[in-house]
C-alpha positions as CSV (number, residue, x, y, z in Angstrom):
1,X,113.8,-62.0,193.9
2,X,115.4,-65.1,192.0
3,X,117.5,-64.4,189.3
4,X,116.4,-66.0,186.5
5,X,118.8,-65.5,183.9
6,X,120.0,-67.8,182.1
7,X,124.1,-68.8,181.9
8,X,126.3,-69.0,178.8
9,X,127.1,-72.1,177.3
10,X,130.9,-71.5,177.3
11,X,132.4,-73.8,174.5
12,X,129.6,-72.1,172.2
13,X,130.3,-68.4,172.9
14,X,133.8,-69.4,172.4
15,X,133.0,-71.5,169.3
16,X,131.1,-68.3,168.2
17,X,134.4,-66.2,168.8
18,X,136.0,-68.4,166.8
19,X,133.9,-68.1,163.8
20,X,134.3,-64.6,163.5
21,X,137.9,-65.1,163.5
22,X,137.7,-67.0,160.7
23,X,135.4,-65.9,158.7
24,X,135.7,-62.0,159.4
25,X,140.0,-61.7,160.2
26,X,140.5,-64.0,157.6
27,X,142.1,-66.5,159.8
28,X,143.2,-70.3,159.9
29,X,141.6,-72.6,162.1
30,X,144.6,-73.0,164.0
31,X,145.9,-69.5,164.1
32,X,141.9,-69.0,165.1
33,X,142.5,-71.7,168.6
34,X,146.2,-69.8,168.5
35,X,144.8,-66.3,169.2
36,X,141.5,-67.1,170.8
37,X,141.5,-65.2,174.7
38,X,139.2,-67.8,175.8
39,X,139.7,-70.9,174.3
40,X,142.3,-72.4,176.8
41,X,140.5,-71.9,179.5
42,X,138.0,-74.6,178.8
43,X,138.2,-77.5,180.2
44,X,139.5,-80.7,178.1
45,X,136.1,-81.8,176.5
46,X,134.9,-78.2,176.0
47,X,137.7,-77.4,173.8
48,X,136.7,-80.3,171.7
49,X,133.2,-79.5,171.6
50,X,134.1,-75.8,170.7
51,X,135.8,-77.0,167.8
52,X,134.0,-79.6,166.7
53,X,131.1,-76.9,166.3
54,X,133.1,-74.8,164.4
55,X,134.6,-77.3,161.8
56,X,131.4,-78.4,161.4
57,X,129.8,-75.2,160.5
58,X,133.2,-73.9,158.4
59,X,132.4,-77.5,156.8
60,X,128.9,-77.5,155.9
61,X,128.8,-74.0,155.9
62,X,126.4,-74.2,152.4
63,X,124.0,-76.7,153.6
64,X,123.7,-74.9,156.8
65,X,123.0,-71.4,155.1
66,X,120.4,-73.6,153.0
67,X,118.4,-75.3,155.4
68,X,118.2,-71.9,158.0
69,X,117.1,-69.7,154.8
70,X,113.8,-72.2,154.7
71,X,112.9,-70.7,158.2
72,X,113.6,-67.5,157.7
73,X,110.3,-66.1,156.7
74,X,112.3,-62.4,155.3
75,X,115.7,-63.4,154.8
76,X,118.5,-63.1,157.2
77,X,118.8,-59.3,158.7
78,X,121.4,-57.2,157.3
79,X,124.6,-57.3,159.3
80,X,123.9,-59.0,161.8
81,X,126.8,-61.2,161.3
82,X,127.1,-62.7,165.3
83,X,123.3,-63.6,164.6
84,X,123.9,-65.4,161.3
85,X,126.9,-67.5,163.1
86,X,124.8,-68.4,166.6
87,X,121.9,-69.4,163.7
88,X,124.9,-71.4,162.3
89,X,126.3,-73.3,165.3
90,X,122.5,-74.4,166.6
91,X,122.0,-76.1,163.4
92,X,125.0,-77.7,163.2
93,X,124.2,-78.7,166.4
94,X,121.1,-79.8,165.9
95,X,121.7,-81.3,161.8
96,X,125.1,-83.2,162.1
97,X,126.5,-84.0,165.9
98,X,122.8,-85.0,167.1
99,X,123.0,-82.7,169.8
100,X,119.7,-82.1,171.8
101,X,117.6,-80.1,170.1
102,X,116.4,-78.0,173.2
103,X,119.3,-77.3,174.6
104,X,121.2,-76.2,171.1
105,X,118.1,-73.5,170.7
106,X,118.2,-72.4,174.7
107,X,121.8,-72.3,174.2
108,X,121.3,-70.0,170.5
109,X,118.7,-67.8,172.5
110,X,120.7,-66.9,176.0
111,X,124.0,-66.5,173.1
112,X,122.1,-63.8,171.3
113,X,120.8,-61.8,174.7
114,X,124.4,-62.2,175.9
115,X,125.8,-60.4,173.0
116,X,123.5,-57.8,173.1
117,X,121.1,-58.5,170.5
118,X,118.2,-59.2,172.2
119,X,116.1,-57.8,169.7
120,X,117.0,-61.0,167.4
121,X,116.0,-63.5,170.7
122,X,112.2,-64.1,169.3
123,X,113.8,-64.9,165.9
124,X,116.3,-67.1,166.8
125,X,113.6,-69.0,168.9
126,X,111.5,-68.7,166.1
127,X,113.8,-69.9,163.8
128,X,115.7,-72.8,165.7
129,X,112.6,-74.5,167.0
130,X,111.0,-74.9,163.3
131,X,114.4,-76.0,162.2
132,X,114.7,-78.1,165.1
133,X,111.3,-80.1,164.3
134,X,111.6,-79.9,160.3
135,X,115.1,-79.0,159.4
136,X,116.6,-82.5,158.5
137,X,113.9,-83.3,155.8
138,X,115.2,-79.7,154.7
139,X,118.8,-81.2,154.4
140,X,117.4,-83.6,152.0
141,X,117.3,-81.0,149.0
142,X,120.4,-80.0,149.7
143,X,123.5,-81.9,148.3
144,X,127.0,-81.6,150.0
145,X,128.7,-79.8,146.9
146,X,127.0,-76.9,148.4
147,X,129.5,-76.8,151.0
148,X,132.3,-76.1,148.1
149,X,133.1,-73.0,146.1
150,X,132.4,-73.3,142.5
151,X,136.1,-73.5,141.5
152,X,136.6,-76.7,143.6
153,X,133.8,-78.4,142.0
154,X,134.4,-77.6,138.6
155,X,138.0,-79.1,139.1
156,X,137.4,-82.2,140.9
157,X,134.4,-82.5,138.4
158,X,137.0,-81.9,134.7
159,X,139.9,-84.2,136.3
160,X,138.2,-86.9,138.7
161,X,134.9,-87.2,137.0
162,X,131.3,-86.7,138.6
163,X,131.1,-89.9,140.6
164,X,134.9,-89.7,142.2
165,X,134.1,-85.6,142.4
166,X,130.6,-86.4,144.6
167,X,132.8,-89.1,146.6
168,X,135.4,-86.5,147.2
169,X,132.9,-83.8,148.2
170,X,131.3,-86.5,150.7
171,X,135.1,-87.5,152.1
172,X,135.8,-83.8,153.0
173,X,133.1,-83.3,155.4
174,X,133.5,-86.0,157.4
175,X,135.5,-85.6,160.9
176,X,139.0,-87.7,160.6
177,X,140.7,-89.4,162.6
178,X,144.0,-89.3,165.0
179,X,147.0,-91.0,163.1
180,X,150.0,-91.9,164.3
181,X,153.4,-92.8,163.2
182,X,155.5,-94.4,165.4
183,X,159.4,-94.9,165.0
184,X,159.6,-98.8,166.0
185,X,157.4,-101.2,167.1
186,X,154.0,-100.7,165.5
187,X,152.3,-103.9,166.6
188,X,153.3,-102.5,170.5
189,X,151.8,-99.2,169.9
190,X,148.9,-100.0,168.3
191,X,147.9,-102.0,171.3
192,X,148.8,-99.6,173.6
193,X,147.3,-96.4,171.6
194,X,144.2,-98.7,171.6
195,X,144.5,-97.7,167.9
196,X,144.2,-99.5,164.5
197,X,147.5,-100.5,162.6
198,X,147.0,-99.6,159.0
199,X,148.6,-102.0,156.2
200,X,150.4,-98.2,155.9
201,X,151.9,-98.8,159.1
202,X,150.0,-96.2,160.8
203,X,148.3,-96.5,164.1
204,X,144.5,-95.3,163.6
205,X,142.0,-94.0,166.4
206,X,139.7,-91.4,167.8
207,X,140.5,-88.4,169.0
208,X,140.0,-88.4,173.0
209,X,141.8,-85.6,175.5
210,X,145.0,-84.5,175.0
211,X,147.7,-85.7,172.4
212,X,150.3,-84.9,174.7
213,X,148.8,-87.0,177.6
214,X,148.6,-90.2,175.4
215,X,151.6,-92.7,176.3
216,X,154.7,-92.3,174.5
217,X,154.3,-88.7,173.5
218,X,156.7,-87.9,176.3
219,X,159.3,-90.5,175.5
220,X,159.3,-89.7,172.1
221,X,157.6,-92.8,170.5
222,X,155.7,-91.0,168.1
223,X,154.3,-88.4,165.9
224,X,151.3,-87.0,164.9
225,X,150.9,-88.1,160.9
226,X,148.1,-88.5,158.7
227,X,148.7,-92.1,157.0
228,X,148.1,-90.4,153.7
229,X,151.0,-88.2,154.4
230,X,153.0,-91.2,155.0
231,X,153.1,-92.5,151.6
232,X,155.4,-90.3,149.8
233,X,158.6,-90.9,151.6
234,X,158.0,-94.8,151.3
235,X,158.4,-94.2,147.7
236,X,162.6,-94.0,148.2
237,X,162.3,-97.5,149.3
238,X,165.5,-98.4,151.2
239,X,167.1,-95.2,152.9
240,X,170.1,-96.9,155.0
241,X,173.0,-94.1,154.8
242,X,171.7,-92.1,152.2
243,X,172.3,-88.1,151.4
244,X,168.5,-86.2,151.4
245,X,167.7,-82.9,151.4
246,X,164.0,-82.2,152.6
247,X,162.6,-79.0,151.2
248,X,160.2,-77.3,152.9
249,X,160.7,-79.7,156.1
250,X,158.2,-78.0,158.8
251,X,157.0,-79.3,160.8
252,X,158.7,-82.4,160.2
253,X,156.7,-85.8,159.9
254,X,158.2,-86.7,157.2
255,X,161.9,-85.2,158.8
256,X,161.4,-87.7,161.3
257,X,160.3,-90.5,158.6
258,X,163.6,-90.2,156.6
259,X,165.8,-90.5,160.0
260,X,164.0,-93.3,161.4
261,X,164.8,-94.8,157.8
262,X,168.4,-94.4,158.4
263,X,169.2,-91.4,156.1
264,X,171.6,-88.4,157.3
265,X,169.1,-85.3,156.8
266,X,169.3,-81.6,155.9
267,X,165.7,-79.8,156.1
268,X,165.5,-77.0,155.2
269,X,162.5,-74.4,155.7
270,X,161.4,-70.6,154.7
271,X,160.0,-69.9,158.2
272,X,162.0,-69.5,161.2
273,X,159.2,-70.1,162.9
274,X,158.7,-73.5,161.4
275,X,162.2,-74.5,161.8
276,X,162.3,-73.7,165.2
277,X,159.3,-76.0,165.7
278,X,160.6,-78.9,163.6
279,X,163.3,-78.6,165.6
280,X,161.1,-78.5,168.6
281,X,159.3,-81.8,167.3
282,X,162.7,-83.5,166.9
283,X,164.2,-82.8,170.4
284,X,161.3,-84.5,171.5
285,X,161.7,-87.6,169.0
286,X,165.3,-87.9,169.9
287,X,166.2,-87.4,166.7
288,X,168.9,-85.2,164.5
289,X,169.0,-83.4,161.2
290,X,170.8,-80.7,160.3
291,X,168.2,-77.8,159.9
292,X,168.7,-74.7,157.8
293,X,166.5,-71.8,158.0
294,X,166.8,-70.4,154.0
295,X,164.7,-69.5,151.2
296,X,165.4,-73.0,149.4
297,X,165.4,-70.6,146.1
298,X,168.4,-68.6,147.2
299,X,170.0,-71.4,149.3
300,X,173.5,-72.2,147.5
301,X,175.6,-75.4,148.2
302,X,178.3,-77.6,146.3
303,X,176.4,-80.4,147.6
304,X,174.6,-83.0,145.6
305,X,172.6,-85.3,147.3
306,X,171.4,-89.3,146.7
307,X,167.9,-88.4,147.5
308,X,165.9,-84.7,147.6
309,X,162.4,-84.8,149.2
310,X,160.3,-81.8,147.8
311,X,157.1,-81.4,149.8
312,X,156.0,-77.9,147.9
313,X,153.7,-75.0,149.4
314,X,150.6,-75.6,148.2
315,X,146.7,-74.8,147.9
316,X,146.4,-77.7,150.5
317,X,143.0,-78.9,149.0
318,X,144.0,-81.9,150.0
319,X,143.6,-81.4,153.6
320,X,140.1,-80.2,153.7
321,X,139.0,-82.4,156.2
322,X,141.7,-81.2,158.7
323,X,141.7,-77.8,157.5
324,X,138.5,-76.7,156.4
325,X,139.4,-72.9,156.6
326,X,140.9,-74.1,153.0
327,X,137.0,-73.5,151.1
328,X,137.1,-69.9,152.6
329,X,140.5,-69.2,151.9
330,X,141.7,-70.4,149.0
331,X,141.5,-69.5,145.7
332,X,142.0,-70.8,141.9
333,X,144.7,-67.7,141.8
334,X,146.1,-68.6,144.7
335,X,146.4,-72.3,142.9
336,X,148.3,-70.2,139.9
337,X,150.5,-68.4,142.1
338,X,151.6,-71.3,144.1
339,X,152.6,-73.4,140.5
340,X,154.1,-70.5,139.7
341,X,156.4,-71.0,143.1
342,X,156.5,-74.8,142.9
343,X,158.3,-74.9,139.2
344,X,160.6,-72.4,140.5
345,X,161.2,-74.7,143.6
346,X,161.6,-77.8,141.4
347,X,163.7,-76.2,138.8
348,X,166.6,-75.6,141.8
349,X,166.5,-78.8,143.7
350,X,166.6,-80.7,140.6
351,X,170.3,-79.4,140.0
352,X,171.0,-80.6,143.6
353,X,170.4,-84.5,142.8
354,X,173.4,-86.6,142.0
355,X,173.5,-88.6,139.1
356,X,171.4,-91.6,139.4
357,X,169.6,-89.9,142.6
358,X,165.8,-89.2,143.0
359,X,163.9,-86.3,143.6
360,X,160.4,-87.1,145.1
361,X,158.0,-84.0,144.5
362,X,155.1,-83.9,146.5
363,X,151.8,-81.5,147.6
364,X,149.0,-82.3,149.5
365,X,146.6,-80.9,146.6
366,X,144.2,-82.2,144.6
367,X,144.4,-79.6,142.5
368,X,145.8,-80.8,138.9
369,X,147.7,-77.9,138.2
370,X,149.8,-78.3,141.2
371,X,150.3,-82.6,140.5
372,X,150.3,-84.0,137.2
373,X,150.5,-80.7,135.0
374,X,153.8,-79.7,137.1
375,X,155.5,-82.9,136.8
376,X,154.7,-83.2,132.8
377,X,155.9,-79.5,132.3
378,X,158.9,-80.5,134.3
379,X,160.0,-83.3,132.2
380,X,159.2,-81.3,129.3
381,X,162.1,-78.9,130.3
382,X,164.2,-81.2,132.2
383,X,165.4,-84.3,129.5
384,X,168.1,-85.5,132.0
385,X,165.3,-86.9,134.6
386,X,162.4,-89.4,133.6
387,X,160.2,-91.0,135.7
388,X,160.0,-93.3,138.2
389,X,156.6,-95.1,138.1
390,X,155.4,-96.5,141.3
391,X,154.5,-100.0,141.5
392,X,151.1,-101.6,142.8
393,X,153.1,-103.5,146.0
394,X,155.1,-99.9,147.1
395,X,152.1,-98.6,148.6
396,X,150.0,-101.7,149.7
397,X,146.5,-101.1,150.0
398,X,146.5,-97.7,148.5
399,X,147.3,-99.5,145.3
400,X,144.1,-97.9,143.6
401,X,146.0,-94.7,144.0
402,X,148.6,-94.9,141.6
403,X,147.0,-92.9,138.1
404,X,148.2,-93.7,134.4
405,X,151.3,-92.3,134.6
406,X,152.8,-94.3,138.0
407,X,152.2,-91.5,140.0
408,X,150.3,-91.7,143.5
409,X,147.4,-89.6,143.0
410,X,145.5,-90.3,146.8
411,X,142.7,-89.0,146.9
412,X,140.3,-88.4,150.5
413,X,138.2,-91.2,149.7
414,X,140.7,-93.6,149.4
415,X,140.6,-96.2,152.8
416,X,136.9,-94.9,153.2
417,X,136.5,-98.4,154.8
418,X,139.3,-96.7,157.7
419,X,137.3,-93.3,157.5
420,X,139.3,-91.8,154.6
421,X,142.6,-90.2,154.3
422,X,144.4,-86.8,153.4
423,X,144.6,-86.4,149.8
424,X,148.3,-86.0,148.0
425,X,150.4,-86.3,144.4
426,X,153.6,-87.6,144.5
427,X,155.8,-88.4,141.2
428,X,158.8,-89.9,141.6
429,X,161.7,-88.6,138.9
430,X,165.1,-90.4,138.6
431,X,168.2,-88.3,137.4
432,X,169.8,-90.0,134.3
């Protein structure tokens, strides 16, 4: 007698796996691929279907939950949490990579026998094929701010305004794309990345395969950085010889930015598993810092340096669209302990700046009370720096990015002709 059972779509199961990691362990998306027992044995374009599925769903995780509540008739069963994420993936799915309907609710159906819930198999049919036929004019009521916790929404709403606050909301959910920085010879690279070169200087394209199988990676041409993140260090200008301290290094794309500028480095990091991999990502650059594992707030030295590059912990609201386990995650007291930790940092590297030196503080926030409210309560305290304002030809077409004060304020809209960019605050202080 034929077997007629059906097989297990293997980048869903293990995109399933990798929900529950996330939302149940409280995990990272990357610590979620990191401990996953499955997740390197798919092959190349499996792995980036599995997560593809499950960004999207951690990313439109509200809309989702919105558009499968229409179909279910009594609500969704009571813990029956692998359910509610296989319910999840299909529409995903089905709602925002244009998969093929059938085969995301055949897929959803075997999933839910193969877990041993066949008992929810008529549902999830049920379920998936009317969402299937009617679920996109579903979407349609419901706006992408559902995807955001309430916090985030009131913020970006008080400090950016509705219309910038709906246009950040929209940016986030959208997949980025690969950026490179390369350590000479952008033109070259561009061309042979088949990528775009931004005004930034960044080399722009799709992720495809592996990073490490692109050309250069092995030689060392390159790095993995978002152009966003790029912007920051431009604002020392001309770094030829100079004395900088970078705080808070790992993993090190901005490191390798201030040597291929020509400054003698010291990063130092919290983690010794950071450090270890910015050194890691340096080796393979060919390039040399000296690297000190420390607690920057502890760290003592008699040094003072020309330039000090402060690249705080943060809530990392800024980096939503790479890291979207941020809207489970994080909270608005996790924003006040983290200012409570950036002052502190800011306080002691300011003493390490030499007269006339600059300190750069940056974060990859959007989050006011970790950009402009630090800086002003800074200067407030601190009479012997004042700031540096950055002018409209420093950062050339992110020129819209610079708020009132001369500060870069980037936010993920910013470039939406280029698909967007990380969002970050940067204020640049001079010591008198």
């Amino acid at each position: 007698m034929a077997d007629n059972k059906k097989i297990v779509s293997l980048p869903r199961a293990v995109a399933l796996d990798l929900l529950n990691s996330i939302f149940v362990k409280k995990r990272t998306l990357d610590q979620a691929i990191f401990t996953s027992k499955t997740f390197d044995t798919l092959t190349p374009s499996d792995k980036g279907f599995a997560r593809l599925l499950t960004v999207t769903v951690i990313r439109r995780a509200g809309q989702i939950d919105n558009v499968i509540h229409c179909f279910l008739r009594t609500g969704m069963p009571r813990g029956a949490r692998d359910f509610k994420n296989i319910l999840r993936l299909a529409c995903a799915e089905i709602l925002f990579l244009d998969g093929k309907s059938h085969a995301a609710v055949d897929s959803a159906v075997t999933l839910v026998e193969a877990i041993k819930l066949p008992h929810y198999k008529g549902l999830a049919n049920a379920v998936l094929r009317r969402l299937a036929s009617k679920g996109k004019k579903k979407l349609k009521r419901f706006p992408v701010r559902l995807n955001y916790p309430s916090w985030l929404i009131d913020s970006w709403t008080n400090h950016y305004g509705l219309d910038n606050a709906e246009k950040i909301f929209e940016a986030c959910v959208q997949e980025p794309m690969l950026d490179i920085s390369v350590k000479s010879d952008p033109s070259y690279w561009a061309k042979k990345l088949d990528g775009q070169l931004l005004a930034s200087g960044s080399i722009r394209r799709k992720f495809s395969g592996r990073i490490e199988s692109l050309p250069g990676y092995d030689e060392g041409a390159w790095w993995v950085q978002d152009a966003g993140a790029t912007l920051p260090v431009q604002l020392f200008g001309k770094l030829d010889g100079a004395n900088v301290l970078d705080v808070c290094a790992a993993p090190g794309g901005k490191t390798a930015q201030l040597l291929c500028g020509g400054a003698n480095v010291t990063a130092i990091d919290i983690s010794h598993v950071r450090i270890r991999r910015l050194k890691e990502n340096l080796d393979r650059l060919g390039l040399k810092a000296e690297l000190i594992h420390a607690d920057i707030k502890k760290w003592t030295t008699s040094r003072l340096f020309d330039f000090i590059f402060l690249d705080a912990p943060c809530s990392a609201t800024g980096t939503i669209r790479r890291n979207p386990d941020v809207l489970i995650h994080k909270t608005y007291e996790d924003v006040q302990k983290l200012s409570i930790v950036q002052m502190e940092i800011l306080q002691k590297v300011s003493k390490l700046v030499r007269p006339g030196g600059q300190l750069v503080y940056c974060t990859c926030s959007l989050q006011y009370e970790e950009g402009e409210a630090q800086v002003d309560s800074f200067l407030s305290k601190n009479t012997g720096f004042s700031r540096d304002p950055i002018s409209l030809n420093e950062i050339g077409s992110f020129s819209d990015a610079i708020n009132v004060n001369g500060d870069l304020r980037l936010l993920p809209y910013h470039l939406n002709q280029n698909e967007g960019v990380d969002g970050f605050f940067a204020s640049r202080l001079t010591r008198k």
